[in-house]
Structure formats: structure tokens, C-alpha cells
N, C-alpha and C positions, 0 to 999 in steps of 0.2 A: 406439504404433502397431506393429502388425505386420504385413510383408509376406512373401506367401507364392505364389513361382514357378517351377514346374517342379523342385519338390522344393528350392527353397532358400530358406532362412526370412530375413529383418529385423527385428530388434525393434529399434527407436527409442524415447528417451525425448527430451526437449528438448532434452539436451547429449549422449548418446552414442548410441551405436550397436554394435551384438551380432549377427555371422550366421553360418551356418552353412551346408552343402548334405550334400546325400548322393553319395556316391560312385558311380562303375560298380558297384559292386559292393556297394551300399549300406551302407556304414560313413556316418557320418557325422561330417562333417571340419569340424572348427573354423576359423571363417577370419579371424574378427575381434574384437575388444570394445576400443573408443574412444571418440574424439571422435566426432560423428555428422559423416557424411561426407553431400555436396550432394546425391549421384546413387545410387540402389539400386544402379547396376551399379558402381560405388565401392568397395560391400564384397566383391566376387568375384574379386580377384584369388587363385587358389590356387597354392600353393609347387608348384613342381618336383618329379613323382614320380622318386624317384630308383632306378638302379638295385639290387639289394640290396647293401647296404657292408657290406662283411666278413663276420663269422659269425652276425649278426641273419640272425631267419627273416623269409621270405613266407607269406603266404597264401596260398589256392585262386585270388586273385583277383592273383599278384603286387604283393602290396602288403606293405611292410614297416610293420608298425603302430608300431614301438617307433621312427621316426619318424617319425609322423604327430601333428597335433593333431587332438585327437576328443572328442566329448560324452559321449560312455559308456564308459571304457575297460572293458575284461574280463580274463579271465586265459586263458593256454594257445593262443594267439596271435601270441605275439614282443611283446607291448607290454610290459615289463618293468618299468612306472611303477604306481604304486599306480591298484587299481581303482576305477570307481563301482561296481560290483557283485560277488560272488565267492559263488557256489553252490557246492553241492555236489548232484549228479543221484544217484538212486537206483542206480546201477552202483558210484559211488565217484569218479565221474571229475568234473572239476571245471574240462576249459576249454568257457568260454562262451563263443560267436560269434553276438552279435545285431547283426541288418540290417533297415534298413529296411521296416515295411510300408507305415502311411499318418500321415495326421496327422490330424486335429481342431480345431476352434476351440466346445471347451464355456465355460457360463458357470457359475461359481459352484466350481466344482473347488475342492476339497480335502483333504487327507490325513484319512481316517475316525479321530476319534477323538484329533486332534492340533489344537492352534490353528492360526493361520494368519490374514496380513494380510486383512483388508479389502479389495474393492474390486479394479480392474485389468483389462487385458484377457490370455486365457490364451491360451496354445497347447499341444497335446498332439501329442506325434510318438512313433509306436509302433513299438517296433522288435519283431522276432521271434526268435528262438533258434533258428538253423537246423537242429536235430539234436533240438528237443523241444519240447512243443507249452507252452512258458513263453514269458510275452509280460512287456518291459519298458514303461513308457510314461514319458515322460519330460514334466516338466509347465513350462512355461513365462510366466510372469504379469508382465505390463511395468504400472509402475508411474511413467507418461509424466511427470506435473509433478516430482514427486523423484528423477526419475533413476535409480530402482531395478529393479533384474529381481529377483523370486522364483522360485527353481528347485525342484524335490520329484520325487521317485521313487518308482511301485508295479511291482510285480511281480504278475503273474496264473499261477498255477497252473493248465494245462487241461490236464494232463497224468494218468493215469489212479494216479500214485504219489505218494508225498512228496520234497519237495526242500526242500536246506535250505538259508535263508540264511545266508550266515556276516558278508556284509556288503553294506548299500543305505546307498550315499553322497544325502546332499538334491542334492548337485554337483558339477559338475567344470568346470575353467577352465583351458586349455591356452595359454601366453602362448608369443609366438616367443622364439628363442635374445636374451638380454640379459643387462644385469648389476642384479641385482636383490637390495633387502632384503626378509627378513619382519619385519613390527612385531608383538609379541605383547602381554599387558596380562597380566602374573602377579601373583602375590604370597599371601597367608595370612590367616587370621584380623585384623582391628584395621590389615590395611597390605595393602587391597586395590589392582589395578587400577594397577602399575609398570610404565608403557611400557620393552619391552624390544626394540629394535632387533639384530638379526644378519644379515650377509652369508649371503645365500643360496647353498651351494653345496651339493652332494650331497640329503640330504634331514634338514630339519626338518619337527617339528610343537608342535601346538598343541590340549590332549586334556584332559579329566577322567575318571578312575577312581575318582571321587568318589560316583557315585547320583546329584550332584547336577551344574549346570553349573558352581560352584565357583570360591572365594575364589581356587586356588589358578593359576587361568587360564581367563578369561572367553572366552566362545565367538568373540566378536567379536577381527579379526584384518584386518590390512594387508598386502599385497605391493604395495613402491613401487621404482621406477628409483635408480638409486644415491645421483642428486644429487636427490630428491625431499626434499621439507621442509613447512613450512607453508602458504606462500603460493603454488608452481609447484613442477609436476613431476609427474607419471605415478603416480596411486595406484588398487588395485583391493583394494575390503574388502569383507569380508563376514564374516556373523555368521548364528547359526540360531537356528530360533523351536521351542525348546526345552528344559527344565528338568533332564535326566538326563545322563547320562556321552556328550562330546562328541569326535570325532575330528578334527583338521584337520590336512592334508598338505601340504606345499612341497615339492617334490622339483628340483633341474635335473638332467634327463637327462644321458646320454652325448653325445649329440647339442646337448646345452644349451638346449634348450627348458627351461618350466618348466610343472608341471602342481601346480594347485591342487584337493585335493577336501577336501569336508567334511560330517558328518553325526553320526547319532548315533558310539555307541561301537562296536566291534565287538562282536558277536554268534551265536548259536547258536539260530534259528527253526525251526519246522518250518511248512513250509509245505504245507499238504495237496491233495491232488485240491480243485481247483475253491474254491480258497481265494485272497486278495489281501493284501498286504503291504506297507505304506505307510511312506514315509522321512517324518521331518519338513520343515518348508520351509526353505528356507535362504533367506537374499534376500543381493545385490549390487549394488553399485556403482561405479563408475569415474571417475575426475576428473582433470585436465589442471593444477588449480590445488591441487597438495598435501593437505596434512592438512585442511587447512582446508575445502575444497571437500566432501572425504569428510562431513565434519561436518553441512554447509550440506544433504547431499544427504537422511544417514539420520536428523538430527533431527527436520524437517518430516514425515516417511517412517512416524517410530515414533508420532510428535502425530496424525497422520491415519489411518495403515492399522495401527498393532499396537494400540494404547491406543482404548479404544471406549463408545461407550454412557455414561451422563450426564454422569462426570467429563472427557469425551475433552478438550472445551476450557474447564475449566469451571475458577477460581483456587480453589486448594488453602487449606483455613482455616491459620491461624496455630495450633500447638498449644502443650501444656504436658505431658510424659511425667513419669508418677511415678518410675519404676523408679532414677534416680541420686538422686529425694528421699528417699523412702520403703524401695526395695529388697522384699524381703518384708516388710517390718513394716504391713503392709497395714491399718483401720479406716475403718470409715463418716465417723469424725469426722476423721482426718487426710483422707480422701481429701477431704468436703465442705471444709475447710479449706484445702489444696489448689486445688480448684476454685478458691474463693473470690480467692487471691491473681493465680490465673492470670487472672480476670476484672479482675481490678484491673490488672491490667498489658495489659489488652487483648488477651488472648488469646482463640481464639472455639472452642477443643477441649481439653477433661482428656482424658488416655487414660491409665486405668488398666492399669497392666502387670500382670510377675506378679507372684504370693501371694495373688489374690482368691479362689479356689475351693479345695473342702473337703481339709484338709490338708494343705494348699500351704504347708508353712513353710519350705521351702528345696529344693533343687532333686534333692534325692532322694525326693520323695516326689509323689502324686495325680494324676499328668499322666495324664489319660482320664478321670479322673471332675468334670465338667462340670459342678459344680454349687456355686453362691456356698456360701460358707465360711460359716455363719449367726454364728458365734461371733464372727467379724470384721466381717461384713456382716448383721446381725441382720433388718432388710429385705428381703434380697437382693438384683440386680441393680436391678431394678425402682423399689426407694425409693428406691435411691440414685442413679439415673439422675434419676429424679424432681428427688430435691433438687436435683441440680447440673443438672438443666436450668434450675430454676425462679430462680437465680443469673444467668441468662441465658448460657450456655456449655453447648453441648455434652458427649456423651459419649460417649468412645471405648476399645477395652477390647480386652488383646492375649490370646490365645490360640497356644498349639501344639498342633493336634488331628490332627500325623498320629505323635503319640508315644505314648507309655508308660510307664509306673513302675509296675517290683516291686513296689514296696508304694504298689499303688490297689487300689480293690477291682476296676475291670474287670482288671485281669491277675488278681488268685483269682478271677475268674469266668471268665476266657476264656486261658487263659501260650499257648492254642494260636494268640493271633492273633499272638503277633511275628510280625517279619521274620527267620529266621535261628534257630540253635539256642539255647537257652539260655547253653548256654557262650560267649560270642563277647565279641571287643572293645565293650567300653561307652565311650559316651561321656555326659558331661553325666550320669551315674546314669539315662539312659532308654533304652529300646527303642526301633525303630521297628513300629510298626502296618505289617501286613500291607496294604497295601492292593491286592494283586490279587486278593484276596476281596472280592464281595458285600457279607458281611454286615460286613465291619469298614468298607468304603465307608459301608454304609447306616446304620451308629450314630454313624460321621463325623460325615455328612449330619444325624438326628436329633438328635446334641450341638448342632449349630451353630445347627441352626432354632430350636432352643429358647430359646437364648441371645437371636438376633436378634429372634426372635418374642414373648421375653415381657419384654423392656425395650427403653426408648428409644435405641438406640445407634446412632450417623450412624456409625462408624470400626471397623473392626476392624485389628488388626496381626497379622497372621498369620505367625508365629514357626515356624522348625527349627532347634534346636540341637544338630546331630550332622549326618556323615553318613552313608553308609550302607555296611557291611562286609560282613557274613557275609549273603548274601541267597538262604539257602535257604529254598523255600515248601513247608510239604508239601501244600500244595492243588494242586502241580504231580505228574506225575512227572518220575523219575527226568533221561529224556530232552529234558526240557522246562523245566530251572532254567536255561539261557541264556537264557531268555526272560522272567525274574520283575523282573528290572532296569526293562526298557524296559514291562510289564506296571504296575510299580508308579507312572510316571509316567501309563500312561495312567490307571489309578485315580485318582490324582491330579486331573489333568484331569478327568474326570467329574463327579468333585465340585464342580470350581470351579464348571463350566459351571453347574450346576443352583443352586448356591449364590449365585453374581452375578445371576445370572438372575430368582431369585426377591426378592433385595434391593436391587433397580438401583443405589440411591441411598447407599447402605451404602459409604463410603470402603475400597477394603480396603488397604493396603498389605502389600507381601510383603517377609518378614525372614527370613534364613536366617543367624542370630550375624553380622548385620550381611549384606556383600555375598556370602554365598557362595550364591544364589541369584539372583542378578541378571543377567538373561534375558527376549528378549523372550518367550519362551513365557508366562514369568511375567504378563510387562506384558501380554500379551491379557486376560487376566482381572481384574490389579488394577495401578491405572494410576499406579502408584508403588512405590520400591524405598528400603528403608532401609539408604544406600550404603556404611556402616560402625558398626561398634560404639564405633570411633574417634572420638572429638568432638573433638581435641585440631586446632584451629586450623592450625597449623603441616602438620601429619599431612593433612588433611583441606585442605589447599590444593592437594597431590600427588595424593590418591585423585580429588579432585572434575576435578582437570586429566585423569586416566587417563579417567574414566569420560566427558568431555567430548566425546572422540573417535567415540563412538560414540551417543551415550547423551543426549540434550536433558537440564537442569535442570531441565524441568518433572515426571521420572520421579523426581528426588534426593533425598528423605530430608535432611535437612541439619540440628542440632541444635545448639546453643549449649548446651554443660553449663559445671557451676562450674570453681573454680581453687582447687587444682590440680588439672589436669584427672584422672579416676579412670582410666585406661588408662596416661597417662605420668608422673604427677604435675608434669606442667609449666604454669607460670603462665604465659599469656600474656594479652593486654590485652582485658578486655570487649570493646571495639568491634571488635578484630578475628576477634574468633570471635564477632561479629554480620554482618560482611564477608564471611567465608567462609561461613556457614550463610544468607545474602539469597542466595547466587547458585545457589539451588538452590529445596527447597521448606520452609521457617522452620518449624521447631519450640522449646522449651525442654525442658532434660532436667537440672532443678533445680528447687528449692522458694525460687519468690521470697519467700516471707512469713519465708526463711532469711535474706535478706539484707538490708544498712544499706539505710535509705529512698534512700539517694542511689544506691547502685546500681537500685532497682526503680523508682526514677524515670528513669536512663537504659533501661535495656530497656523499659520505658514507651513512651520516645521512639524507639526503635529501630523498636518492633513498629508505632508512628504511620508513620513515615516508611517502614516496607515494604510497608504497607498503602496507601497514599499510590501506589507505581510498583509493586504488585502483579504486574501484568499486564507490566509490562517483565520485573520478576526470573523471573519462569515461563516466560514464553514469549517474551521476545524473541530474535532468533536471536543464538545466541553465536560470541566470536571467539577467539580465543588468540592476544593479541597478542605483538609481539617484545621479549621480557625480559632483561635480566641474567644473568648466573651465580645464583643461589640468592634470584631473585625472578619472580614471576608477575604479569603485569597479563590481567585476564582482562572481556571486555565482553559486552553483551547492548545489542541495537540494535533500536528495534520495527520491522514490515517498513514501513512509511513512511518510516524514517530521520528524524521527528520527536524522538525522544530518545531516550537512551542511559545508560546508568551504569557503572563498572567498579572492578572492584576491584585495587590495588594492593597484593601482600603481598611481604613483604620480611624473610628470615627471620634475619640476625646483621648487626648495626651494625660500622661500619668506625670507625676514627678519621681524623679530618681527609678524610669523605669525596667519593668525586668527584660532581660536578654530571653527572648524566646522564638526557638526554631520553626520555621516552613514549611510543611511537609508538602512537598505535589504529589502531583497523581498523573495520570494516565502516559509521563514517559514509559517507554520502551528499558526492560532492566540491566539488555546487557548491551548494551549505546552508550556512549562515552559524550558527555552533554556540555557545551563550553556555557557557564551562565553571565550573562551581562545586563544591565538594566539600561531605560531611556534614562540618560542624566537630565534633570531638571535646574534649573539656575538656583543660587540663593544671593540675596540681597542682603546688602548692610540693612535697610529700614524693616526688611522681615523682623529685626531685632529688639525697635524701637530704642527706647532710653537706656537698655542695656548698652547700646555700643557704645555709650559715656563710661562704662568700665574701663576699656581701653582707650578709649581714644584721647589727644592732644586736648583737643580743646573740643567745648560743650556743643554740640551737637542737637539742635531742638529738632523733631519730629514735623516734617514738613517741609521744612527750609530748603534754601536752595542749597546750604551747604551739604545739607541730606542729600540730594537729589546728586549732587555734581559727585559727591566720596560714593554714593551708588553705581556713578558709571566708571568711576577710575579704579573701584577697589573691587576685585574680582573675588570671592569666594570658592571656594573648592566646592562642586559637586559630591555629594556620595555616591561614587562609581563604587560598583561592586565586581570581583571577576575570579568566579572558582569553575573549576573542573572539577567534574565527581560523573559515574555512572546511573544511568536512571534508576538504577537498584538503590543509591547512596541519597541522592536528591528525595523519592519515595518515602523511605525508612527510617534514614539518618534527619535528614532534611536540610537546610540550610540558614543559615542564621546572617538576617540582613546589616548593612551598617548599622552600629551603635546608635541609638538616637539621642538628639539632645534632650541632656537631664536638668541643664541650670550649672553646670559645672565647667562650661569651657566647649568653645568649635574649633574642628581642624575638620582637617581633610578626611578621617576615621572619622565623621559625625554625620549622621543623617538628621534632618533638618525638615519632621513632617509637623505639620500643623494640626490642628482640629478638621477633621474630615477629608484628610490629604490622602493622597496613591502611589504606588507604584508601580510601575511596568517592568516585568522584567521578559527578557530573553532567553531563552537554550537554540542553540544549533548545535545538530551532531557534529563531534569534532571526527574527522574523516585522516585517515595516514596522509 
């Protein structure tokens, strides 16, 4: 809802509330973003102008900017906090003073040529440039049931010269004087998405100079009150809907305010007579009830208004990725054979990775020439989609088409489309494709049709393995390479639009060496992100916890590869790198027909029982309950509060360890909940030489007589089975089987290893 009187705006969503006014003198002054308050005139209380303090300047209109809260800061004014906008005017001179003209209520507004949410009601307030005929418009989009605002910025050139942009913030968010943290989510290749808390004082940020939005800190970001945590406490986050090099600001003033802005990266536009220039969107949030709330507010937010068109609520198939069975060793009859095991275990997608097209034997060579490899694929795409449809399983097939390789033949027919000079930092042995050209868009565009158009394929995984360095274009001039960054994303974009467009139904998921790409800009167009390269259990119970905060599991990528995992070489237990890869979107990234029948008979059963609470694992809303030191319990509750599932991972065994309770979250309190867990097997050799305590005779590790008392001698599972009310499970919580300490197994004994899981269940129990 938005209310709008006598120049002073209201945006309401269910739980908060956001308003502003305009000044005597038309600045426009920040007044509130909360809880939503009972009465419109609620939000109008305004701070005390003060006289001017010390050697801060005023205005023409007596007004000290540098404290004030405001929606647009500028520069060359006294406001000495970072801007939403900073031009540069054809003189050289560079302070801006926009004021108020009017407002607007359009529908459908958007940033040209950028994604952007679905849906909402907008508001547009236009301010003016009092010294030159540049008009800002500031875009305002409440997004009432998820509690979200999206913000976004154009600038209109009507001025008879060029101006240049140096910087258009998507927003700004001006909090009163407190004591505040920023939460960040950083980290690198294989170890993305590490909540990083720090005490805000002076100024932090939160940025890629990557090209891309980047593994190395994701756009989405927190500022919460000092004692804010998961379940209560004062949280405002926001994140942009955006793929390239991202800025985010934290600053507290002199004065101890705090002003939040964030957008793309900084830049060098030129902006022409009678020309417009559009920020991406940025959207927000606010919450009373911690991290958690944050969570509750942008998951439902990203399921409904970024993620769109067939897949929006639609369950994600179970796959089977070549690339850890196969790697390049790519063939017709491996990949059909492949297929074949992945059916047998119940899988319903092959996706062939790389090595499939001509020349592809390793990762320095043919990236741009688009076309199946006949000597591996004698068929090509087409037959072999075929077969493995005809197997009853799908077929799914990764590509990287906004690269290059030296040695393809489109670079000796075209070395002019890189990005950047010949000589520059390489990564991966590939170039990046120009794409703020035309013509390297449109052979994009014509690579992909082809592909999509002339074989059966439901999936694409659309791969970057690099990012971006030396980004000279000589399709620009000279004065005009500040501009090939943010040009290459809109290229980018173009392509998708036209390419999802024409293939609705086509899965795409977007990969960038795992998460360095993961962005809702991404998700507008493909409604899933492969959230690391990382499959290692342990690893991936951290990145999937960072990424939770912002991020629903139904966007997650989440894979089960073999042991020892190929990233750490660390072994941890089948079922818990089945645990951590359910609470996202289930893939395999192994060749079961590699494994003893007794393992593809468990991931058998695995892939049964996910398929079974599907719709819980994707799209239930998730919780982050309260854990331990160096364990996570993590839930997904459907919005009825009919069932629930969660996973307990718990990464080094203690000895003699202590009994300590479970607490969930987001059951329903007065539901009567039956809990049971997946039983998982225990083995005699789990035990090694311990089981020569008991046993007749000596038992060596390995032998067959090992193997043979494995299969005859059954062990008890740790079944678990309480009834309690969701009030009781919450509060009380519940306390899992005993684990082993070194003193003895039975049937009372749970039996987790170093980096092991559990799954547990609730179903309302019903009369």
C-alpha cells in the first residue's frame, strides 16, 4: 500500500512501514522504515532542525544536509556521506542539488534493459537539478505480502550537452543514530557465502570488482542492532537484482546516523542530450524478529517476484551430472550407460557436462565452437538425446557460451570479438566474448538455438569459468570503456531474455565455477543456481547455511558426489551428503553403475524418500534452528504446518559425549507432531577392531570374514519415535538417541561419525 499527502509518501507492506516527505525546500527527508505503525500520521514524526553545528555547511535553504536523513544524497552540498548519485556537468563542476518536482503512480516501470521483480504497486518521485535541466526519478515498488520494497534510479538528460555519470546508486537507506552491525556473506571459489559479522563504525562496504556479482562477496547483505540474532531483533537487508560488479555502503556519520546505499559498481557513463540512464533494482526488507524473519520475508519474495514463468512453483527433477564420473572422457556409450544407471536409481535428468563438443578434450581448447564432437558423439546431440530419452530419463547438457578458446576455430575467424587485449590475465585457458557487440550477442543467440532446437534437451546448465579483467572493447571509443563493464551485462541479459523466452520449458540453471554468479538478476531468468563446486558434506552444510539467509532452497543446486570427496578428499558418510544435498534442489555428481550394489541400492532409497516430501524439501519455508558449537540443525515446514523435516549435521565426535536437546522452529504450537527420523544402516566394520571386543574369534579389517559377519549380522538402527506439541518440540525440544561414547552399542545408541546427519520427520498426528 502506498499513501500519498501533501508531498509525504507511506509505503506499507503487512509488517512494516517506510515514509518519507519533502522538505521547505524540497530535499527529501527520510523519516522512517519499521514495524508498520497503527496511524499514517505515526510515521511523521520529523527530527529537530538543528542550528548549523560547527563547521558543517548549510544550504540556500538553511539546512545542514550532512545531518539530515535523506533519499538521494548528492555531492557538493555539506552531505559528506557517500552518494546516491555523483555526476559530473559539462563545466567540470560536480555538486548536485536535486529537489523535488512531483510524483507518479505508473504501472509496470522498469529499468530498460535490466530484470527486475514481478509484480507490486510503484511509486515514482522526480526530483529536479536546480542549476540544469537533469531530472532524477526515484522508483519506488512495495511488495505488500513479503514485506519487501524494491528501489531503482534513472536519470534523464534534457540538457542541451553531455553529463557524465560517475555513480547511480539502485538505493539509499538512512537509519537514526544507534549501535549497529553489518552482516556480509564473503568467501572464494569451492568456500562460498561465510557470514561475516562486524561492528559498524566509520565506513564499511560490501563490493565486486569481479564483472561478475562474485564468489568472493554476494550482493545480498544485513545491517542489524547490536543484540539482533536469529529469532528477535531489529534486521534491514538488502540485496540487487544484478549479475556485474556490485557496491554496498555502511557508513555512521559524525553525527552517528547510519546511511546504507547500494548499486551497481562505480562508473564512467556518458550520458547525452536527451538520453536516460537506469540503475538496477535493488529490493529491501525489514524485520523486528532477526535473521530469521529476514529469511521468512526474501524467500517467499525470490519464489514469487524474481524466479518466473513455468519452473516459478513447479518441483525441480532429481538429476545425475556426468562431469565427477566421466570428466572430459566423454562417449555415446558411456554417456548411454550413464543415463542407464541414473534410471536405475531413480533419477529423472542425465546432464551431460563438459567434453561433448568438437575438440573439447580438456579445458584449453574449442569453447565457441558449438557443435557435438562426431568422433565422441557419432549421432550427435540429437541420437543421443534420443537414446536416453528412450531409457525413460531426460536430457540435460552444460554449456559456457559467453567464452572462448585460442585454439577454436571462432577465435581464427573472429581474435577481434574478445573482451580485453590479447595480452591480459587468463583464466581457465579462455577469453571472455565480447558481448557488447551485436554480432557476438547474435552468434550467442544462433549457438544456443541450435543446440535447443535440434535435440531433445528439458535442462541446460549454463556455465562461467572465469572472471572478467582487462575489459577493453574496441567497439567502444576511447571515452567510452567505463562503460563496457556494465554494457557487457546488459548483453548478457538480452540474450537470456530472448533465449528463455523462446524455450519456456528448457530448465536453465546458472553456474559461474560454482557460486560466483549467484544473484537474483541471474534467478529472473533461470530459476536455479549451482551454489558450489564444493560437494563435500561438511563444506556445503556452511555455504548452504550462508546462502539460507537470503536465498530459499528451492534456487540450490545441491549434489551428492562420491568419497573421497574430489575438492577435499574427505570421506564422509553417504547419508549425510544425501542430508545436506535434500535441503536444497537433489542432484548426483557420480556414476552409480561405479558403485557396490549395496551403495546404489541405498541412494535408490534415498532418491524414493525425496521424491516421497519433494515439495517439503523445495519449497517448505525454512528455519535455522538453535545449534551447538560446530553443529547445525536446519528445518523446512510446509505453510500449513502439516509436516516438517530437518536435518541435523554435526561435524567432530567428542568422547564421553554430553546429552543435549534440539530445539525447532517454525512448527505450529498447538499441533500435536508424531517425530520419526530416516533410519540409516550401521555396520559391523563401521567399528573396525573394536568388534574384536566381542567377537569369537579375531576379526581383521577387510577380510572376507569382515565382509560376510557384515552381511549376516544386523545392527539396530537408531530409530527415534516421540509425540509432543509444536509448543513442546520449540521450547522443550527434544533430545536425539544417545550417541556412541566408547562404552557399549545397542539398539538406545546412535552411531554418527565425524561429519555425519540426520533427517528427521514430524507429521501432524490428526484423531
Amino acid at each position: 500500500m502506498i499513501l500519498t499527502e501533501n508531498n509525504r509518501f507511506v509505503l506499507q507492506t503487512q509488517r512494516t512501514g517506510y515514509a518519507f516527505h519533502t522538505t521547505a525546500g524540497g530535499v527529501l527527508q527520510h523519516l522512517y522504515y519499521g514495524v508498520r505503525l497503527p496511524r499514517e500520521e505515526d510515521y511523521l514524526s520529523v527530527p529537530v532542525t538543528r542550528n548549523q553545528p560547527g563547521n558543517a555547511l548549510l544550504d540556500n535553504d538553511d539546512m545542514c544536509r550532512e545531518d539530515l536523513l535523506q533519499e538521494a544524497g548528492t555531492t557538493g552540498w555539506g552531505d559528506l556521506r557517500q552518494p546516491l548519485v555523483e555526476l559530473t556537468f559539462p563545466d567540470g563542476g560536480r555538486a548536485a542539488d536535486f529537489r523535488f518536482s512531483h510524483f507518479e503512480r505508473p504501472e509496470n516501470a522498469a529499468p530498460e534493459g535490466l530484470p527486475s521483480a514481478l509484480g507490486g504497486e510503484t511509486l515514482k518521485v522526480v526530483l529536479k537539478e536546480r542549476n540544469h535541466d537533469v531530472y532524477l526519478e526515484l522508483y519506488y515498488t512495495v511488495f505488500e505480502e513479503t514485506d519487501v520494497i524494491a528501489r531503482w534510479s534513472r536519470l534523464i538528460n534534457d540538457t542541451a550537452e553531455t553529463v557524465w555519470v560517475r555513480r547511480l546508486m539502485s538505493q539509499q537507506l538512512d537509519l537514526p543514530v544507534g549501535d549497529y552491525d553489518l552482516v556480509t556473506f564473503r568467501g572464494a571459489w569451492a568456500r562460498e557465502m561465510d557470514m561475516v559479522r562486524q561492528h559498524l563504525e566509520g565506513q564499511l562496504q560490501w563490493s565486486s570488482g569481479a564483472g561478475i556479482s562474485s564468489n568472493r562477496c554476494n550482493p545480498f547483505a544485513m545491517v542489524c542492532r547490536r543484540d539482533a540474532c536469529e529469532d528477535y531483533g531489529d534486521v534491514w537487508a538488502m540485496n540487487l537484482v544484478y549479475s556485474g560488479d556490485h557496491l554496498g555502503t555502511a557508513e555512521k556519520s559524525a553525527y552517528h546516523q547510519v546511511r546504507l546505499t547500494q548499486g551497481m559498481g562505480l562508473l564512467h557513463w556518458q550520458l547525452e542530450p536527451g538520453a536516460s540512464f537506469d540503475s538496477p533494482q535493488a529490493v529491501m526488507t525489514y524485520s523486528d524478529r532477526g535473521f530469521g524473519g529476514v529469511s521468512r520475508a526474501m524467500h517467499p519474495f525470490v519464489q514469487k517476484h524474481i524466479v518466473r514463468g513455468y519452473w516459478q512453483d513447479r518441483e525441480r527433477p532429481v538429476l545425475v551430472n556426468s562431469w565427477e564420473a566421466i570428466y572430459f572422457k566423454v562417449s555415446h556409450r558411456k554417456v548411454v550407460q550413464l543415463a542407464r544407471s541414473a534410471k536405475e536409481i531413480g533419477a529423472e535428468l542425465l546432464v551431460l557436462d563438459d567434453g561433448w563438443f568438437t575438440g573439447r578434450t580438456d579445458d584449453s581448447h574449442a569453447l565457441g565452437d558449438w557443435t557435438a564432437d562426431k568422433k565422441k558423439l557419432p549421432g550427435g546431440l540429437a541420437s543421443l538425446a534420443k537414446e536416453v530419452n528412450a531409457l525413460g530419463i531426460d536430457f540435460g547438457l552444460w554449456v559456457e557460451p559467453e567464452m572462448i578458446s585460442e585454439n577454436s576455430e571462432l577465435f581464427r575467424a573472429h581474435p577481434d570479438w574478445i573482451l580485453g587485449h590479447k595480452d591480459q590475465a587468463i583464466g581457465r585457458n579462455q577469453y571472455v566474448l565480447d558481448l557488447t557487440r551485436p554480432e557476438v550477442c547474435q552468434y550467442v543467440l544462433e549457438s544456443m538455438r541450435a543446440i535447443l532446437g535440434g535435440a531433445d534437451i528439458r535442462y541446460i546448465k549454463w556455465d562461467m569459468n572465469r572472471i572478467l579483467g582487462d575489459t577493453f572493447s574496441p567497439a567502444w571509443p576511447a571515452a567510452r570503456q567505463g562503460e563496457v563493464r556494465h554494457r557487457y551485462i546488459l548483453g548478457l541479459y538480452g540474450i537470456l531474455k530472448e533465449l528463455t523466452a523462446e524455450f519456456p520449458q528448457v530448465l536453465f540453471e546458472s553456474c559461474a565455477s560454482g557460486g560466483n554468479r549467484f544473484d537474483l538478476g541471474m534467478l529472473c531468468y533461470m530459476p536455479q543456481v549451482w551454489a558450489s563446486d564444493n560437494t563435500d558434506a561438511a563444506c556445503r552444510a556452511a555455504i548452504q547455511w550462508g546462502y539460507s539467509y537470503g536465498y530459499p532452497q528451492s534456487v540450490l543446486g545441491c549434489h551428492v558426489s562420491d568419497a573421497p570427496n574430489h575438492q577435499t578428499l574427505r570421506r564422509t558418510p553417504l547419508e549425510s551428503r544425501f542430508a545436506m544435498a535434500a535441503m536444497g534442489l537433489l542432484g548426483y555428481e557420480l556414476d552409480p553403475g561405479e558403485l557396490s550394489a549395496d551403495k546404489r541400492q541405498r541412494i535408490k532409497d534415498q532418491i524414493a524418500f525425496y521424491k516421497a516430501h519433494r515439495r517439503l524439501f523445495q519449497f517448505g519455508r525454512l528455519y535455522r534452528c538453535p545449534s551447538a558449537e560446530g553443529e547445525k540443525l536446519t528445518m523446512v515446514v510446509t505453510p500449513d504446518g502439516t509436516e516438517a523435516a530437518g536435518v541435523h549435521f554435526a561435524a567432530l565426535n567428542q568422547p564421553n559425549p554430553i546429552q543435549k536437546p534440539l530445539y525447532c522452529r517454525g512448527l505450529h504450537r498447538e499441533k500435536v507432531y508424531h517425530l520419526t527420523n530416516r533410519l540409516t544402516e550401521v555396520h559391523m566394520k563401521d567399528f573396525g577392531s573394536l568388534v574384536n571386543y566381542m567377537a569369537p574369534i579375531r576379526i581383521r579389517a577387510g577380510s572376507l570374514v569382515e565382509k560376510v559377519a557384515d552381511q549376516v549380522i544386523k545392527l539396530p538402527p537408531d530409530a527415534i519415535d516421540q509425540t509432543a506439541s509444536g509448543a513442546a518440540f520449540c521450547q522443550a525440544g527434544f533430545y536425539p538417541v544417545q550417541p556412541f561414547g566408547g562404552t557399549g552399542f545397542n539398539e538406545g545408541t546412535r552411531l554418527m561419525k565425524d561429519f555425519d546427519s540426520r533427517l528427521y520427520l514430524w507429521t501432524e498426528e490428526t484423531e
